[in-house]
N, C-alpha and C positions, 0 to 999 in steps of 0.2 A: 172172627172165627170162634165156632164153638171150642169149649172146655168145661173140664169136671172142675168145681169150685164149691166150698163151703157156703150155706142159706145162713144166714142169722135166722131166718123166719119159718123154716121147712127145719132148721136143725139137722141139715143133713147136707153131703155132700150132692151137686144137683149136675145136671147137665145146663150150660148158660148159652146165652145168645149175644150179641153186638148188637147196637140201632142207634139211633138218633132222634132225642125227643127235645121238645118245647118245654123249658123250667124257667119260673119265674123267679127274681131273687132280688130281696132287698139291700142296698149296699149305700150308707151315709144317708139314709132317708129318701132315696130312689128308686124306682122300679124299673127290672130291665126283662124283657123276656129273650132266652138266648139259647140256640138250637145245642143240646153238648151232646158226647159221644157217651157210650154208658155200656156197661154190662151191667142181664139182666138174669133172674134165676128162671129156667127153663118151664117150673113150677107153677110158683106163685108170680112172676112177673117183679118181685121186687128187685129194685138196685142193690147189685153184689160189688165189693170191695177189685178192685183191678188199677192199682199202682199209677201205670202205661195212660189208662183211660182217663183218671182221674185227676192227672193232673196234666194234660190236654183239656179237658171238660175247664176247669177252674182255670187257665190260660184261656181259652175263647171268653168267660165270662170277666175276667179285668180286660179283654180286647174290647170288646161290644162296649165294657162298662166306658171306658176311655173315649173311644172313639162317638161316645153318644154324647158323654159330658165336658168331653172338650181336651181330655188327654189320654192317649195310647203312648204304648212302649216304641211304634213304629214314628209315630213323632216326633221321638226325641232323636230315634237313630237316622233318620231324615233330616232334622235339624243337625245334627257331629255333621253331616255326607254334607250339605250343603255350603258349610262352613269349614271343611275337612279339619275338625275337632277331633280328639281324639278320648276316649274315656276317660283317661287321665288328666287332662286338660282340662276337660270340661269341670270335674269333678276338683278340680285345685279352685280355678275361676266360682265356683258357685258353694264349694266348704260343704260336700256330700259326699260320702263314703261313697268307692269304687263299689265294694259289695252290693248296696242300696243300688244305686244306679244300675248296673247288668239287672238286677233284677226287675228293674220296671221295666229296661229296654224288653225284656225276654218275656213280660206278661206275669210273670210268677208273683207281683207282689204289686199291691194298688198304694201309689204314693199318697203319706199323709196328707193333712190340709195346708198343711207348711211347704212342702215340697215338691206338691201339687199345683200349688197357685205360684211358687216361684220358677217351678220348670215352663209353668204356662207362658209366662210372663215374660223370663228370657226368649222363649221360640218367639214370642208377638214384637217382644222388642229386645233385638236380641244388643243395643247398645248399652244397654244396662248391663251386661254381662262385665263392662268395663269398670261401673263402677265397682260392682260385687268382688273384682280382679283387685281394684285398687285399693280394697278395704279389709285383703286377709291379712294374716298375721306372719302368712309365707313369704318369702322375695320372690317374684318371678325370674325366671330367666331369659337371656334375651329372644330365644325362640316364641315365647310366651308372650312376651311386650309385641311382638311382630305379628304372631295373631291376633290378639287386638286390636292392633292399630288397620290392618287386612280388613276386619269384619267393619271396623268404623268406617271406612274409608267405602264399601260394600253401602253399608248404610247410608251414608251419606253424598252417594253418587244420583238417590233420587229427592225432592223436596216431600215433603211430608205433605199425608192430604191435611187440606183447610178443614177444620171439621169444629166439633165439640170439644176438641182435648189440645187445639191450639188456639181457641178463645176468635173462629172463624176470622182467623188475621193468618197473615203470609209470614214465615220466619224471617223477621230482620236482624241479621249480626249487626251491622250500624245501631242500631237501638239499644241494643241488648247490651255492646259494649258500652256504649254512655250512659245507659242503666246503672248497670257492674261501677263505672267511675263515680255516678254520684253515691249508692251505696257504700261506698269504701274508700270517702275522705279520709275514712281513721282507720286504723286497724281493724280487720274482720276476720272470723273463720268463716269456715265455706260453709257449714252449721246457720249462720244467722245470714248470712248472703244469701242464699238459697230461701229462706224465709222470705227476707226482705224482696227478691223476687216475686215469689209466689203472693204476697200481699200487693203488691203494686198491680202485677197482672190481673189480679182476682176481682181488686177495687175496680179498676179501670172497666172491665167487663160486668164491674154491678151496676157502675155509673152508665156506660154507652150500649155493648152488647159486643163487644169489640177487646178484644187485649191488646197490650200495648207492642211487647216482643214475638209474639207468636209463637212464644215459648211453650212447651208439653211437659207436664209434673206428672211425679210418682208418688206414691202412697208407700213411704219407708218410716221404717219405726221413731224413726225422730222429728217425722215431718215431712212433706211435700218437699220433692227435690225436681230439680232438673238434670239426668241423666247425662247430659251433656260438659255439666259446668266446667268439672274437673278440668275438662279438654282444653275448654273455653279460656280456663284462666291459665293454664299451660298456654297456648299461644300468646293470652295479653301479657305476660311476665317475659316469652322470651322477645316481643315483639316493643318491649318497655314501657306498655303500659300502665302496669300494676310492678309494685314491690312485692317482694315477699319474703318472710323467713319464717324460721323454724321455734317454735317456744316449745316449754314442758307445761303439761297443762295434766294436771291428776295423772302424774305420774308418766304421761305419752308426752311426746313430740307432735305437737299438729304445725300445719300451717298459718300463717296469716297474714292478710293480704291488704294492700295499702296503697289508693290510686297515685301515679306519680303524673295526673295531669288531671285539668278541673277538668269537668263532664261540659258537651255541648247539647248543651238546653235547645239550642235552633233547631234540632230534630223533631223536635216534641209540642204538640200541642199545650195551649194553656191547661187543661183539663189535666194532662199527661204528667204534666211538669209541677202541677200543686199536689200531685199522689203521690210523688215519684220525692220531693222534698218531706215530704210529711211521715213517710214509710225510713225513709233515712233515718229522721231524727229520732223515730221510733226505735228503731235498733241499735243504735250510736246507744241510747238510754237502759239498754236493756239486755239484759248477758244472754248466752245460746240458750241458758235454759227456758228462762224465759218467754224467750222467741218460738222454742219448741212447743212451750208447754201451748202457748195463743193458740199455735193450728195445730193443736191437739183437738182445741174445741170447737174446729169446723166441720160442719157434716162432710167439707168436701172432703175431711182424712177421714172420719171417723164411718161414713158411709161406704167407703172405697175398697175394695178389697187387697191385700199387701201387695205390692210391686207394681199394681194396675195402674194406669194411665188415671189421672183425675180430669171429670170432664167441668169444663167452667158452668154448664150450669149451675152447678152449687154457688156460683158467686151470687146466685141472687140472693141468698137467704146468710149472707157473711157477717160474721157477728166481727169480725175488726173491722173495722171503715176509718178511712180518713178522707 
């Protein structure tokens, strides 16, 4: 609708007009071009100030930007409906300001790099949300443990594709648990377990083309993990196959975890079973940090982007080996 409004450019108050034009706009070293709403001066044609318009205009321009680069605000609120999450919820599970959040849901604000590739990450893989759950510094409630274990249970009702990021091998829990048992003769945390995995599988895939568990790693700030483990060793401790208790370690309580039965090597190829020894006694020898710091120095962490899937091609160019 027309209206009398102030020119910056004419210096006068002008009669305006409404339309809809084509503006290109740079945002993180991208180019987007995206139709916005605009008032314009009657006059000279230049863009006039209109509150109303202008921030619709800048909301279409973080939608297009989103939705081109791989996140919108309607993603995420698709992803809560999907999952029936709740803002709150989600926002405990992942340690993001409610504020922050409504406002990507809503377009008004374009999530940083940080919370950008983590929002991504959980929509892609939304079982990771369990560990992110299991690593705040809040206690859940038991409504909260129940969605969780909902969404896992969700997840886990279909097999994962064979692909690049399960080492083109089929997931075996039978493997993976006799894995877990030779790595954890002696006391472990879930820190160099989680290592000790990811090097066995990685090896095994430089050696044949093939991973041994058909296990899927993540790219998290201490190291390649498996999203799953957590879970994993919750059923082998209540199901008796792993001990466990609780130490202070710099000041925290972590766990740590200790096989209460030898490992069966008959599952395992010879190939399988000289990595799978050798990666043991690597970690038995060597503290978390240590262990972190090794696959610190592989391109498959250091190429990956945070929370993403790592795919085993990087095994070919793996600077641990055994």
């Amino acid at each position: 609708m027309n209206e009398i409004v102030y020119c910056d450019i004419c210096h006068e108050r002008t009669d305006s007009f409404v339309t809809t034009i084509l503006q290109e706009f740079h945002i993180n070293k991208q180019s987007i071009t995206v139709p916005i709403p605009g008032r314009f001066c009657s006059i000279c044609h230049s863009r006039v100030y209109d509150s109303e318009l202008d921030q619709a205009a800048s909301e279409a321009v973080i939608s297009a930007y989103g939705e081109k680069f791989g996140l919108s605000g309607s993603d995420i609120v698709r992803f809560r409906k999907k999952y029936k999450l709740s803002q709150d919820m989600l926002c405990k599970f992942i340690g993001i300001a409610k504020k922050t959040l409504i406002s990507y849901e809503k377009n008004q604000a374009l999530p940083n790099a940080h919370y950008r590739q983590l929002l991504k990450s959980v929509i892609e893989n939304p079982d990771i949300l369990f560990t992110f759950a299991k690593n705040t510094d809040i206690p859940l409630t038991t409504k909260e443990e129940k969605k969780l274990e909902d969404i896992q249970e969700m997840e886990t009702s279909s097999q994962p594709e064979i692909n690049q990021y399960t080492g083109y091998t089929a997931f075996s829990l039978p493997k993976l648990t006799q894995m877990i048992l030779a790595l954890s003769s002696k006391k472990i945390s879930l820190t160099r377990l989680n290592k000790g995995l990811f090097f066995a599988d990685f090896n095994y895939y430089h050696d044949t083309g093939r991973s041994i568990t058909g296990n899927q790693y993540y790219r998290y700030d201490h190291g390649p993990i498996n999203t799953d483990l957590y879970q994993v060793m919750t059923k082998l401790v209540e199901d008796g196959w792993v001990n466990v208790e609780k130490v202070a370690f710099h000041g925290e309580m972590i766990s740590m975890y200790e096989a209460a039965d030898y490992p069966d090597y008959s599952l395992f190829s010879e190939t399988e079973k000289r990595i799978i020894k050798a990666v043991a006694r690597y970690i038995r020898n060597n503290n978390a940090e240590q262990v972190s710091d090794a696959s610190h120095q592989e391109i498959a962490w250091t190429d990956t982007e945070p929370y993403a899937p790592i795919s085993y091609e990087y095994a070919k160019n793996i600077k641990m080996t055994f």
